[in-house]
N, CA, C and O atoms as CSV, one atom per row, in Angstrom:
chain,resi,resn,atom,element,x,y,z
A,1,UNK,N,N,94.729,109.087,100.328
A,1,UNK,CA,C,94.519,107.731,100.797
A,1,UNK,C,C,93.606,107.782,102.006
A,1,UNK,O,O,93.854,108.597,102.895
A,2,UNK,N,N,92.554,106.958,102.100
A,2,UNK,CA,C,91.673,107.039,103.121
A,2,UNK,C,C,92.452,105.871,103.941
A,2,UNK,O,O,93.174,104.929,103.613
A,3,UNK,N,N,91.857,106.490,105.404
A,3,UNK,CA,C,92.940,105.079,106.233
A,3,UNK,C,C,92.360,104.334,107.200
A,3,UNK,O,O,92.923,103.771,108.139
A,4,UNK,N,N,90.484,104.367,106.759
A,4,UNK,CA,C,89.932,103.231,107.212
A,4,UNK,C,C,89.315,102.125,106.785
A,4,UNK,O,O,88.614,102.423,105.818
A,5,UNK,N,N,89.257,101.173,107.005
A,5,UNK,CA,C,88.444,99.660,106.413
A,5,UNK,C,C,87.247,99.661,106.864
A,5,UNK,O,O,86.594,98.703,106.450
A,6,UNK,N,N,86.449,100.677,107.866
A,6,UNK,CA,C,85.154,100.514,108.285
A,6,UNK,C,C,84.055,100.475,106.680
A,6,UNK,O,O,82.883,100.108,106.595
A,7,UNK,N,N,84.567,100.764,106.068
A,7,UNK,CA,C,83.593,100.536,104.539
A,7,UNK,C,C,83.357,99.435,104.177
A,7,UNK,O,O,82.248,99.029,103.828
A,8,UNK,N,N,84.456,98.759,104.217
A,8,UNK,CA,C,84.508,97.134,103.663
A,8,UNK,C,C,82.938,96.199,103.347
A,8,UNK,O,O,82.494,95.434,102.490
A,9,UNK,N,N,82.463,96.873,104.721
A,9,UNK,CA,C,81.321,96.176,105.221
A,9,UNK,C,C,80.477,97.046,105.096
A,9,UNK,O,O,80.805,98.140,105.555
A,10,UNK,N,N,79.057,96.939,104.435
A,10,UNK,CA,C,77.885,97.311,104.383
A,10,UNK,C,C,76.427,97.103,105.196
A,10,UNK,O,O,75.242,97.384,105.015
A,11,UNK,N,N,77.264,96.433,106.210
A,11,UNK,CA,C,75.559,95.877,107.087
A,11,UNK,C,C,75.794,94.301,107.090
A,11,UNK,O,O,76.529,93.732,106.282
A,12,UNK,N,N,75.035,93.634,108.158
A,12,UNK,CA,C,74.954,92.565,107.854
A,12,UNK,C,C,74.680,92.203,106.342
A,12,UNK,O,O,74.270,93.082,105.584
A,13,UNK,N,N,74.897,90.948,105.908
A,13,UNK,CA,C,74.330,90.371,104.350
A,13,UNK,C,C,73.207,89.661,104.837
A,13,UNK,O,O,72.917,89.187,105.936
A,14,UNK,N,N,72.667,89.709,103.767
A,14,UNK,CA,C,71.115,88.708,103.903
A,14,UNK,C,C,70.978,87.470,104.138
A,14,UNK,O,O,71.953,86.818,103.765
A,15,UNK,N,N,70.305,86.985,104.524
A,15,UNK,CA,C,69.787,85.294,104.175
A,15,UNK,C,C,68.478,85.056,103.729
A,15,UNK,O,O,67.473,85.510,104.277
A,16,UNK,N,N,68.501,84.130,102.436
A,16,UNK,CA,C,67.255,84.240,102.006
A,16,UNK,C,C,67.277,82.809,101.695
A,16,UNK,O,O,68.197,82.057,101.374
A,17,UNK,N,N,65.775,82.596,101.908
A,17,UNK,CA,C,65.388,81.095,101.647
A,17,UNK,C,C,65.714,80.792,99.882
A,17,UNK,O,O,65.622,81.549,98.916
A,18,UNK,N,N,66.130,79.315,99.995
A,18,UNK,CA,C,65.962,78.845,98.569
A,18,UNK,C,C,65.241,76.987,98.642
A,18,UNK,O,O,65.670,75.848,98.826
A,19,UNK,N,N,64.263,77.507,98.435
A,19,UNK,CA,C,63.113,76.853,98.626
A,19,UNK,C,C,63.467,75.626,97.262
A,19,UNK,O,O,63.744,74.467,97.570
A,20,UNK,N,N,63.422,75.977,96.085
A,20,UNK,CA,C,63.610,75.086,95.060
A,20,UNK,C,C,65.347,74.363,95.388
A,20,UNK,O,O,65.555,73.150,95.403
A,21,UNK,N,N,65.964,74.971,95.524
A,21,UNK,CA,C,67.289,74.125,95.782
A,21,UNK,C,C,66.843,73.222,97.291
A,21,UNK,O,O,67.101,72.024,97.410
A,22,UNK,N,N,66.313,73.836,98.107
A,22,UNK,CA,C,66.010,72.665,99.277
A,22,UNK,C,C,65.496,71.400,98.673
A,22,UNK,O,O,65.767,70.276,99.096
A,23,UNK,N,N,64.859,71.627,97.818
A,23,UNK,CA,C,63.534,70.211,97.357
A,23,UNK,C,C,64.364,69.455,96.504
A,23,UNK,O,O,64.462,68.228,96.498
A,24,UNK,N,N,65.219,70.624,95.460
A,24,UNK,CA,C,66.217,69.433,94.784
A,24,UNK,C,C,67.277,68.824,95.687
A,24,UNK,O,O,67.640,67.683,95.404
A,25,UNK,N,N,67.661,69.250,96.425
A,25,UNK,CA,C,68.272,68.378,97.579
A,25,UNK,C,C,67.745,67.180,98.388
A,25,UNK,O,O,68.394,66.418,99.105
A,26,UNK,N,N,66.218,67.179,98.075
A,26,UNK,CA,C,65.480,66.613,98.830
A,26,UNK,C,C,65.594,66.910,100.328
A,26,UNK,O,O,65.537,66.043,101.199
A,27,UNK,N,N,65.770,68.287,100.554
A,27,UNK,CA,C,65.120,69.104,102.118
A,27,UNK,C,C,63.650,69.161,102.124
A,27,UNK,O,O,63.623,68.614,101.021
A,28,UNK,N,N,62.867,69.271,102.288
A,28,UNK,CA,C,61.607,70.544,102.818
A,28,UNK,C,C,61.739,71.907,102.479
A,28,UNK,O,O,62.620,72.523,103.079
A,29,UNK,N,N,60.906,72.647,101.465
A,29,UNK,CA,C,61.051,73.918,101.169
A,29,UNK,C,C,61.291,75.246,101.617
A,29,UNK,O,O,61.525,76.320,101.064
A,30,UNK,N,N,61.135,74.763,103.035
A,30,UNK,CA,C,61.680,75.516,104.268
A,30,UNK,C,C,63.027,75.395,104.917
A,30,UNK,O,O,63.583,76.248,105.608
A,31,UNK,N,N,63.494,74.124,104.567
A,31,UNK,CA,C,64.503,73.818,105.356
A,31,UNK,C,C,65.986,74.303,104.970
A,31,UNK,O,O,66.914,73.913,105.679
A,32,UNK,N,N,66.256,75.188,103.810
A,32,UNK,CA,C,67.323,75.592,103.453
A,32,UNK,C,C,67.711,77.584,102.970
A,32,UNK,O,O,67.169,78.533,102.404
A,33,UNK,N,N,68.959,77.234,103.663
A,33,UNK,CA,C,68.824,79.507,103.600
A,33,UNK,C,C,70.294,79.548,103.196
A,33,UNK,O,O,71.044,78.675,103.631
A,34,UNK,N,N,70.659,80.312,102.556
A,34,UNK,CA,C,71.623,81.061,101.904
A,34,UNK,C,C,72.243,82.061,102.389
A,34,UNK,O,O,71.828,83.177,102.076
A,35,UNK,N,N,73.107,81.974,103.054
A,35,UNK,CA,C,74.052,83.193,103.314
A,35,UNK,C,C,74.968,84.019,102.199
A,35,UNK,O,O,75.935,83.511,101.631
A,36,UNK,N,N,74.412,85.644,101.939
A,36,UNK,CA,C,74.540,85.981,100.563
A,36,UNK,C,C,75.922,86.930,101.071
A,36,UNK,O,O,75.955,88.017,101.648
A,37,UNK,N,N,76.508,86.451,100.819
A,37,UNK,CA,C,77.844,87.193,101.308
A,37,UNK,C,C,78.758,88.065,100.251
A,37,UNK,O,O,79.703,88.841,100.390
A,38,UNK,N,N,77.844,87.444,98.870
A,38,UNK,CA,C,78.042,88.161,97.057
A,38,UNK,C,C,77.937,89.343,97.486
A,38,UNK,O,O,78.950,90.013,97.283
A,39,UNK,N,N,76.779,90.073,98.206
A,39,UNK,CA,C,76.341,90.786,98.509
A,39,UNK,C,C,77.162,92.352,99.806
A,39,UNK,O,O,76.792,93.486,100.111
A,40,UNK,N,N,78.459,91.391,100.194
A,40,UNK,CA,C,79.200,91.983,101.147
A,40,UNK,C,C,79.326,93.510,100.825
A,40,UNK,O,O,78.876,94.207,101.735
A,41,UNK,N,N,79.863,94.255,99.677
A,41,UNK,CA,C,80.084,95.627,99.027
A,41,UNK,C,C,81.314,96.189,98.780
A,41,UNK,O,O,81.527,97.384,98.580
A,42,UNK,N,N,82.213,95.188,98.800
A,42,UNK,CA,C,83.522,95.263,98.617
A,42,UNK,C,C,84.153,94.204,97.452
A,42,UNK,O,O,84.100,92.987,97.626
A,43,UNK,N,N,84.707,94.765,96.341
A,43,UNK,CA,C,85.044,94.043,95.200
A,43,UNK,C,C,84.495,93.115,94.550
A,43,UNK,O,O,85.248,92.510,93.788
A,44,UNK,N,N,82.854,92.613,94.607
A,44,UNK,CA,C,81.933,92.042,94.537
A,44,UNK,C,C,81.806,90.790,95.313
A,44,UNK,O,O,81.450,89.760,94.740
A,45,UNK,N,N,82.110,90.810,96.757
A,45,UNK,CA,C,81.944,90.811,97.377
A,45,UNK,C,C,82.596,89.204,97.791
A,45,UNK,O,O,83.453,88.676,97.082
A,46,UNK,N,N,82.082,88.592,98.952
A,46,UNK,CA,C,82.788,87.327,99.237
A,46,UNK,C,C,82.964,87.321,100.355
A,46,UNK,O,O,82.730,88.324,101.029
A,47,UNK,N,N,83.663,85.620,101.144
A,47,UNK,CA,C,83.554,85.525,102.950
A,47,UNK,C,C,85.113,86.509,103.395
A,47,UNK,O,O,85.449,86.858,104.527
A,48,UNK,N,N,85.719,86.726,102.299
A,48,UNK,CA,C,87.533,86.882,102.540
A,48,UNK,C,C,87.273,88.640,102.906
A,48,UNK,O,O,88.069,89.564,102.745
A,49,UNK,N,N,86.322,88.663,103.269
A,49,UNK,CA,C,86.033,90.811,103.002
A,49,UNK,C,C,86.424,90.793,105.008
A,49,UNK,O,O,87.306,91.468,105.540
A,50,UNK,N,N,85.466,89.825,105.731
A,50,UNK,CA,C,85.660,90.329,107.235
A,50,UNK,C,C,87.068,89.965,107.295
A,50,UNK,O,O,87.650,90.768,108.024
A,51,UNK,N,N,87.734,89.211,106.894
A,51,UNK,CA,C,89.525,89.051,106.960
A,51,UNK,C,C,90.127,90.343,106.886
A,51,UNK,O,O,90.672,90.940,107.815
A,52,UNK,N,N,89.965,90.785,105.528
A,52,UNK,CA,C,90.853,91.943,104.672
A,52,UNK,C,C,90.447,92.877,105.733
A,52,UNK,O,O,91.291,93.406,106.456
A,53,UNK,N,N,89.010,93.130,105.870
A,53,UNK,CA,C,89.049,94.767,107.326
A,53,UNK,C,C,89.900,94.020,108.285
A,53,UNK,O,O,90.251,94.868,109.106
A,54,UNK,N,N,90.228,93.291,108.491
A,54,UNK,CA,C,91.330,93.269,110.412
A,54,UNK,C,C,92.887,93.551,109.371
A,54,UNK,O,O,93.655,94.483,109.611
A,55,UNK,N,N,93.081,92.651,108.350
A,55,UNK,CA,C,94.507,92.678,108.125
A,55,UNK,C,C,94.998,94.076,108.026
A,55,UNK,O,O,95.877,94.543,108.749
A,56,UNK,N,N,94.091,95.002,106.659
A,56,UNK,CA,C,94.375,95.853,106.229
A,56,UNK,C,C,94.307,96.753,107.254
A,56,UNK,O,O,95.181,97.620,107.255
A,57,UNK,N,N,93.438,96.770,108.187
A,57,UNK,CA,C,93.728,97.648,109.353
A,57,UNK,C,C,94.655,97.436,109.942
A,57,UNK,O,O,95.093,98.503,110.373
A,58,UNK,N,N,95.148,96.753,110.181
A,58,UNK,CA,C,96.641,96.550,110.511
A,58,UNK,C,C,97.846,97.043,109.329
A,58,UNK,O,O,98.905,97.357,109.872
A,59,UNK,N,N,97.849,97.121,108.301
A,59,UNK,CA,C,98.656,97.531,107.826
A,59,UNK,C,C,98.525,99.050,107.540
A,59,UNK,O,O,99.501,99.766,107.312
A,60,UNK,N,N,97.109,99.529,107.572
A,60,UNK,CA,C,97.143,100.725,107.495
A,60,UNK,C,C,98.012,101.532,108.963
A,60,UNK,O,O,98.724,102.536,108.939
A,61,UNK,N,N,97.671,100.759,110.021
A,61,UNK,CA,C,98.204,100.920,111.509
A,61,UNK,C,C,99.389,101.126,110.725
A,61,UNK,O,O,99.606,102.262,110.304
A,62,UNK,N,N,100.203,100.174,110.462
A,62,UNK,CA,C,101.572,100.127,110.339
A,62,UNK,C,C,102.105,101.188,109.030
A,62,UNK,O,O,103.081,100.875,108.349
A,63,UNK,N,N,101.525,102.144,108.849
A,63,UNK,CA,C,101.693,103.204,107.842
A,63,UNK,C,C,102.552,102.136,106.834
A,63,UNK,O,O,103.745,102.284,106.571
A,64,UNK,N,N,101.805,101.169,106.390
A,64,UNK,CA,C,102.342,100.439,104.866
A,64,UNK,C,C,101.565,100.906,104.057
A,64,UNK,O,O,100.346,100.795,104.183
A,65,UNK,N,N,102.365,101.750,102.700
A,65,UNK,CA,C,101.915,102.028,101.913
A,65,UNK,C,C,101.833,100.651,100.596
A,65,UNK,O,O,101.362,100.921,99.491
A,66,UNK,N,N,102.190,99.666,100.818
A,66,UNK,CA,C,101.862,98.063,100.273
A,66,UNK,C,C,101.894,97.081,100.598
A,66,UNK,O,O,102.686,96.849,101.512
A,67,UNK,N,N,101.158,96.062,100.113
A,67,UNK,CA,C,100.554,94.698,100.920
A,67,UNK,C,C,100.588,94.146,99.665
A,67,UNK,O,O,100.112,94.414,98.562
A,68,UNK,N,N,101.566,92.962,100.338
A,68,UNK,CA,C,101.541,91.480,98.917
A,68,UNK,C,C,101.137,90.553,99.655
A,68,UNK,O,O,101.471,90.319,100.816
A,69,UNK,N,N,100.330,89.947,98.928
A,69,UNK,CA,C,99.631,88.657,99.177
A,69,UNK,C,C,99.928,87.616,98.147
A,69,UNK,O,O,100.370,88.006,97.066
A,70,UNK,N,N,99.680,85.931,98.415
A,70,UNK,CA,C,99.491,85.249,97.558
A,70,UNK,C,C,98.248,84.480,97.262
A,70,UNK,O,O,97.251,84.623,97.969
A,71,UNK,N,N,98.268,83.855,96.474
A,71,UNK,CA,C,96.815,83.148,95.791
A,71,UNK,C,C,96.854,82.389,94.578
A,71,UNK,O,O,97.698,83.007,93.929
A,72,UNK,N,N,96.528,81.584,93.980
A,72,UNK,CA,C,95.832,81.046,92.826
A,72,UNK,C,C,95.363,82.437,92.253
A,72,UNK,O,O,95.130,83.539,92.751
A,73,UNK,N,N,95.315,81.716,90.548
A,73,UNK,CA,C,95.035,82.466,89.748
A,73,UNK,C,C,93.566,83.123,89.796
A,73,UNK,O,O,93.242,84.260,89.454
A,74,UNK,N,N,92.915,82.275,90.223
A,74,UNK,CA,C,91.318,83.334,90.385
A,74,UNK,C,C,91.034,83.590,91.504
A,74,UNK,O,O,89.809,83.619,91.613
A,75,UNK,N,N,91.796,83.904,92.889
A,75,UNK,CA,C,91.670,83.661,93.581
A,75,UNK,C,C,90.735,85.032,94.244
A,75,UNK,O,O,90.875,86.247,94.106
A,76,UNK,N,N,89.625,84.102,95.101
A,76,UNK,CA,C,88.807,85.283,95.238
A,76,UNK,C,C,89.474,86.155,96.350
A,76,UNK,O,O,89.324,87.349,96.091
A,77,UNK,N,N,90.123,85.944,97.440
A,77,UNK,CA,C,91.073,86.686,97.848
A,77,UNK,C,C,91.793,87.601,97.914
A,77,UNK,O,O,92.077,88.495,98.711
A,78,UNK,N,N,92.219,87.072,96.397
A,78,UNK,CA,C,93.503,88.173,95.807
A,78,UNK,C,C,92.701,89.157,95.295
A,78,UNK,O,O,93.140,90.148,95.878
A,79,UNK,N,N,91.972,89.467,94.713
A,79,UNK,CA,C,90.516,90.018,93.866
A,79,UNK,C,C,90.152,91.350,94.992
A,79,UNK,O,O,90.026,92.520,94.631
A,80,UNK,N,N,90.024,90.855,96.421
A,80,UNK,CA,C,89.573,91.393,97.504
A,80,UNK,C,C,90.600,92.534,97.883
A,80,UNK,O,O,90.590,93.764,97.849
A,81,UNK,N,N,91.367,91.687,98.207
A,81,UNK,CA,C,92.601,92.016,98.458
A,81,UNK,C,C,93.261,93.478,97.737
A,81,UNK,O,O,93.821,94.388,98.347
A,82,UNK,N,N,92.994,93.381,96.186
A,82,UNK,CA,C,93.122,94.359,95.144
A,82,UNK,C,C,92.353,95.543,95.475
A,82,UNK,O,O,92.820,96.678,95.571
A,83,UNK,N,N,90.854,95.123,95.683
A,83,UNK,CA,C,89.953,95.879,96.005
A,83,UNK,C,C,89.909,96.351,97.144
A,83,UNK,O,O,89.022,97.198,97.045
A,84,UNK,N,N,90.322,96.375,98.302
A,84,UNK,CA,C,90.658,96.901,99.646
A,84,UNK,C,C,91.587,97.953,99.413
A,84,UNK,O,O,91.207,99.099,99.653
A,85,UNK,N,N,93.177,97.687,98.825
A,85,UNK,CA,C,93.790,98.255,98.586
A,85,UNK,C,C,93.717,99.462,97.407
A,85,UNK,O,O,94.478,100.420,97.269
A,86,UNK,N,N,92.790,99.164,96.775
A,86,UNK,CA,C,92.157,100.431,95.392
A,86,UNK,C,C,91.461,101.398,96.606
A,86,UNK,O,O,91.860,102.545,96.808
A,87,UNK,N,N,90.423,100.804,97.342
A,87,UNK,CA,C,89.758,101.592,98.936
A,87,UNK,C,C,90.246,102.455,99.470
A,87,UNK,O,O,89.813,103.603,99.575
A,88,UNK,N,N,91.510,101.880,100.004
A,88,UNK,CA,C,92.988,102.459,100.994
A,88,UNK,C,C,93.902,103.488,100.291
A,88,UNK,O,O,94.531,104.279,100.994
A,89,UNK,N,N,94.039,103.532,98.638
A,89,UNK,CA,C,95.223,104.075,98.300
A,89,UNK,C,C,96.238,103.870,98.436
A,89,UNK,O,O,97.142,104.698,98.320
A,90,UNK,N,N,96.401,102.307,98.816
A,90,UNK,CA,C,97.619,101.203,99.096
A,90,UNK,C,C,97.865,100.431,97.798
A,90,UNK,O,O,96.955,99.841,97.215
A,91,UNK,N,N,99.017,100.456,97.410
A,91,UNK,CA,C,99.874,99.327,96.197
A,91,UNK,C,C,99.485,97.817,96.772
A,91,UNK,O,O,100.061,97.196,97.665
A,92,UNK,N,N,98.458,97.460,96.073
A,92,UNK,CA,C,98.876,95.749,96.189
A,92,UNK,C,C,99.379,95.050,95.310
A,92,UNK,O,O,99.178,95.285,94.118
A,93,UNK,N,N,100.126,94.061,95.733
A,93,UNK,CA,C,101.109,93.053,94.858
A,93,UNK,C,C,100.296,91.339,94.978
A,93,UNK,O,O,99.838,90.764,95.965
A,94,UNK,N,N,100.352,91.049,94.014
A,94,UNK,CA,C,99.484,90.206,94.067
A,94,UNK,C,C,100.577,88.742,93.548
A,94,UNK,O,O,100.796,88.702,92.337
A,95,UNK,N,N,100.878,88.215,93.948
A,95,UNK,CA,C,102.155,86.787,93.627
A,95,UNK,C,C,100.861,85.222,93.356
A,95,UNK,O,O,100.537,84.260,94.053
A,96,UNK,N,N,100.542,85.636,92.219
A,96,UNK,CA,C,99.706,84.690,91.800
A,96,UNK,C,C,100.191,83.029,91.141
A,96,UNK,O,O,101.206,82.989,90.446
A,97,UNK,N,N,99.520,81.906,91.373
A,97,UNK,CA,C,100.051,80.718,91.099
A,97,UNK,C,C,100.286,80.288,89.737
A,97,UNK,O,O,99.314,80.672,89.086
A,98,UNK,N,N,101.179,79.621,88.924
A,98,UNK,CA,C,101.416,79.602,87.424
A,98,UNK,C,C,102.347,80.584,86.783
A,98,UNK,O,O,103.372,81.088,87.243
A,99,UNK,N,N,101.704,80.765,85.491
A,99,UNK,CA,C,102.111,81.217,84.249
A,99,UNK,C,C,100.496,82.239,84.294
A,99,UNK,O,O,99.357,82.110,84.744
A,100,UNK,N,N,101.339,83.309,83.479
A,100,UNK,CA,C,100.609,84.729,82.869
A,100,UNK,C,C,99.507,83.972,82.075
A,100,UNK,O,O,100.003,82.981,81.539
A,101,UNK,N,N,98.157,84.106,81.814
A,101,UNK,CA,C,97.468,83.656,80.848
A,101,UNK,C,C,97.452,84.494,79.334
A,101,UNK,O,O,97.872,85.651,79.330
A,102,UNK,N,N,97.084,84.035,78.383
A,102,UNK,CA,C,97.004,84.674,77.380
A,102,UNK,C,C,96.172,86.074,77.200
A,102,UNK,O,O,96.573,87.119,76.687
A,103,UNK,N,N,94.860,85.776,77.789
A,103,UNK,CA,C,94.292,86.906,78.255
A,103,UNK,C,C,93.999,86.435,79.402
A,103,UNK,O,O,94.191,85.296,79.827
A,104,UNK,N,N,93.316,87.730,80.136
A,104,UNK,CA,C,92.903,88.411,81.623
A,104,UNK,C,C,92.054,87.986,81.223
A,104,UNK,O,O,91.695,88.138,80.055
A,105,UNK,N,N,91.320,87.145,82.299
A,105,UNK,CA,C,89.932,87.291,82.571
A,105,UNK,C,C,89.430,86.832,84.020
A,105,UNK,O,O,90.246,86.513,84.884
A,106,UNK,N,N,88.173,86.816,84.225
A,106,UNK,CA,C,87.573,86.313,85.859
A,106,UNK,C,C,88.349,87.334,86.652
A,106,UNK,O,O,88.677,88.458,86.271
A,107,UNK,N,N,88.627,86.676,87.995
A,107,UNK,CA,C,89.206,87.502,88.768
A,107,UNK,C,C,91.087,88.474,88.361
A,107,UNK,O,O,91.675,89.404,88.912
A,108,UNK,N,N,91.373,87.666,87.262
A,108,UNK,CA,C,92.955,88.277,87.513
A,108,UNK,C,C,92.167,89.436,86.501
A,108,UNK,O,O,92.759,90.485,86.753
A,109,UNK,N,N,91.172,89.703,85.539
A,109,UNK,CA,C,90.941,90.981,84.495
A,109,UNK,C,C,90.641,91.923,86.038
A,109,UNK,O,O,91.049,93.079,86.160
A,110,UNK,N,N,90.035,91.350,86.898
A,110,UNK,CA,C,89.228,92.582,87.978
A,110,UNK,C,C,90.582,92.816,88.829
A,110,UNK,O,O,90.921,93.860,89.387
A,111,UNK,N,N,91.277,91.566,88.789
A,111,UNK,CA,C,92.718,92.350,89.879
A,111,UNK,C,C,93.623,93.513,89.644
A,111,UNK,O,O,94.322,94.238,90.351
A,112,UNK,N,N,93.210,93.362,87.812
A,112,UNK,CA,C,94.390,94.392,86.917
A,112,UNK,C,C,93.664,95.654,86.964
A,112,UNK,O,O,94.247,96.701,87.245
A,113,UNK,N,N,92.155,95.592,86.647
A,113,UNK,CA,C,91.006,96.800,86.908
A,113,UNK,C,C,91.435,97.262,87.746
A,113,UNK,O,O,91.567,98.462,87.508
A,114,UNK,N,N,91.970,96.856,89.250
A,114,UNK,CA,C,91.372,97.240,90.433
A,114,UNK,C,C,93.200,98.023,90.248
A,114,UNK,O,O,92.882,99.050,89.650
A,115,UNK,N,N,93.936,98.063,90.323
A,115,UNK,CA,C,95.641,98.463,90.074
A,115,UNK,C,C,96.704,97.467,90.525
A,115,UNK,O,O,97.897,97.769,90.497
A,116,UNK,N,N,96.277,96.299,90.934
A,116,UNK,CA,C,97.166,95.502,91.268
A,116,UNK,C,C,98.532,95.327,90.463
A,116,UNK,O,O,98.383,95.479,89.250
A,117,UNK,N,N,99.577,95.095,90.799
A,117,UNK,CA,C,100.282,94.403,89.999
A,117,UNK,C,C,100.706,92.620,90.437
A,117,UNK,O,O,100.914,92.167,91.563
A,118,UNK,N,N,100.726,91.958,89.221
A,118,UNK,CA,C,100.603,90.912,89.684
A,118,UNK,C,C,101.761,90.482,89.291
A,118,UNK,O,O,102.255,91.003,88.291
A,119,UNK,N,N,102.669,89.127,90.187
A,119,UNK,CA,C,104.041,88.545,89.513
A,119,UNK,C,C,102.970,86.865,89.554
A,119,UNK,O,O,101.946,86.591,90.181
A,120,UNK,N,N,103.878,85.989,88.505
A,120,UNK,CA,C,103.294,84.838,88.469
A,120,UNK,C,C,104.725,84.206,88.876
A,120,UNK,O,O,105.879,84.461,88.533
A,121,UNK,N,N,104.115,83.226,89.799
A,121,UNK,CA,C,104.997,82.225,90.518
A,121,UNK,C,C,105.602,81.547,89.740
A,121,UNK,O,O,106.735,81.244,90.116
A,122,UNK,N,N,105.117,80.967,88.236
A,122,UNK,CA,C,105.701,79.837,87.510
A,122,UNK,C,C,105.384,78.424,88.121
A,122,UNK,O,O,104.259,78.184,88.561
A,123,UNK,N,N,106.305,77.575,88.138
A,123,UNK,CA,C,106.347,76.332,88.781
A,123,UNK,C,C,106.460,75.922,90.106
A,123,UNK,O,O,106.449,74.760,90.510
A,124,UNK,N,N,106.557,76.838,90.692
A,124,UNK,CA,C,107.207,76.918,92.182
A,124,UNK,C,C,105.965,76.349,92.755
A,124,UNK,O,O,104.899,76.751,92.289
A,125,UNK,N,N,105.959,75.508,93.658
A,125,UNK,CA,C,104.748,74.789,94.597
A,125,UNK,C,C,104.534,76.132,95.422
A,125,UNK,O,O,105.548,76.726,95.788
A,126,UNK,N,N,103.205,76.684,95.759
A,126,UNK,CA,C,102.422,77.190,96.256
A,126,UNK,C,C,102.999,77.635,97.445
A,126,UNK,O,O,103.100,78.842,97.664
A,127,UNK,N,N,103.442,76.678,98.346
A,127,UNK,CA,C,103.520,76.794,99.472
A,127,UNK,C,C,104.816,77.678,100.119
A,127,UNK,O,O,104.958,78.480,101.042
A,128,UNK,N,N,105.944,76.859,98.761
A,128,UNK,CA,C,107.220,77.327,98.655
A,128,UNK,C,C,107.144,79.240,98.544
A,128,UNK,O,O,107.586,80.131,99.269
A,129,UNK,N,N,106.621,79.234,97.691
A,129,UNK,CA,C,106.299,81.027,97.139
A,129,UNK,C,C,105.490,81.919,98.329
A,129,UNK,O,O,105.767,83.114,98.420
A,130,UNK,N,N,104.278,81.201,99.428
A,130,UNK,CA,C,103.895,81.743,100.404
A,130,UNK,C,C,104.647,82.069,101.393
A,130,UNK,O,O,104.509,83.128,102.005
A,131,UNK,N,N,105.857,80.865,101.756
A,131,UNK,CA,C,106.704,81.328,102.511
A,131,UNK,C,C,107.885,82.043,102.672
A,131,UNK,O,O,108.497,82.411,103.674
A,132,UNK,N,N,108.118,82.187,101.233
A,132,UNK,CA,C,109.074,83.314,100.013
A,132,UNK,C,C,108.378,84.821,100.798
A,132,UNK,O,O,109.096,85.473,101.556
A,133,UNK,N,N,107.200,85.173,100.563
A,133,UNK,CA,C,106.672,86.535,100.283
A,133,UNK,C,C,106.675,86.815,101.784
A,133,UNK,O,O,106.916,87.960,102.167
A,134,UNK,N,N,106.416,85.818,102.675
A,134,UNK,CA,C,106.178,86.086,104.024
A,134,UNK,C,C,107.160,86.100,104.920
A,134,UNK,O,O,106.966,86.501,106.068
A,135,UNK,N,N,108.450,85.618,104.450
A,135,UNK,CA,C,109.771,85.813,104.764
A,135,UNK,C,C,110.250,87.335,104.412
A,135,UNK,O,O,110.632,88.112,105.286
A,136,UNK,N,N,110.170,87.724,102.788
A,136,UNK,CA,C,110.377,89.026,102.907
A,136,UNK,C,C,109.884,90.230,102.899
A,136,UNK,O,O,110.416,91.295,102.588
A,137,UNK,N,N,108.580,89.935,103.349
A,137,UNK,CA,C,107.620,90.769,104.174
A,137,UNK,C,C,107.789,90.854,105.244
A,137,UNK,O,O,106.740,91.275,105.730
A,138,UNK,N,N,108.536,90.704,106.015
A,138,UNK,CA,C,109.066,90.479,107.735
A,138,UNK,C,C,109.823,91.586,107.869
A,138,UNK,O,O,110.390,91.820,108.937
């Protein structure tokens, strides 16, 4: 198990003009830039990557060999989250919103790729189940 998150991150991400989406917006072809954060280098990437390096460094601190999180079913988060922990050599648990789908796909096929195991909440309101996992994560 490696036991740092300094990888997470690859460099700043780019910004690059998008000149045709400015004009269909009716901007100026100059007037609009893209922060490519797809581009981050961690589980294909996303804004939830500078989060996961502070948390997971903290749990690596705390010699946890697992981290459950919750999320919606595609949640790009949870996805991250998977992928940090595939990084670390840490078990993530992933307490996703709903019912199991018939098949995997989008982010829950890449959560299962990545070794997650996932439980599905069922019916339970969202909020109810966040404060479930974070109660007995304490």
């Amino acid at each position: 198990m490696t036991n740092s998150t300094d990888g997470f991150l690859n460099g700043p991400t780019p910004i690059d003009a998008a000149p045709r989406l400015a004009v269909d917006l009716g901007l100026d072809a100059g007037d609009l830039v893209i922060k490519r954060d797809d581009l981050v280098g961690l589980g294909a990437g996303g804004n939830k990557v500078r989060k996961l390096q502070v948390t997971m460094a903290q749990a690596v601190s705390a010699a946890a060999d697992v981290v459950v999180t919750t999320g919606a079913a595609q949640s790009n988060h949870a996805r991250l989250a998977a992928a940090a922990g595939a990084r670390l050599g840490m078990q993530v648990v992933l307490v996703l919103e709903g019912h199991a789908p018939r098949t995997d796909r989008g982010n829950v096929l890449l959560d299962r790729l990545l070794g997650a195991e996932i439980i599905w909440s069922g019916d339970r309101p969202a909020e109810e189940v966040a404060d479930e996992v974070e109660h007995e994560s304490s």
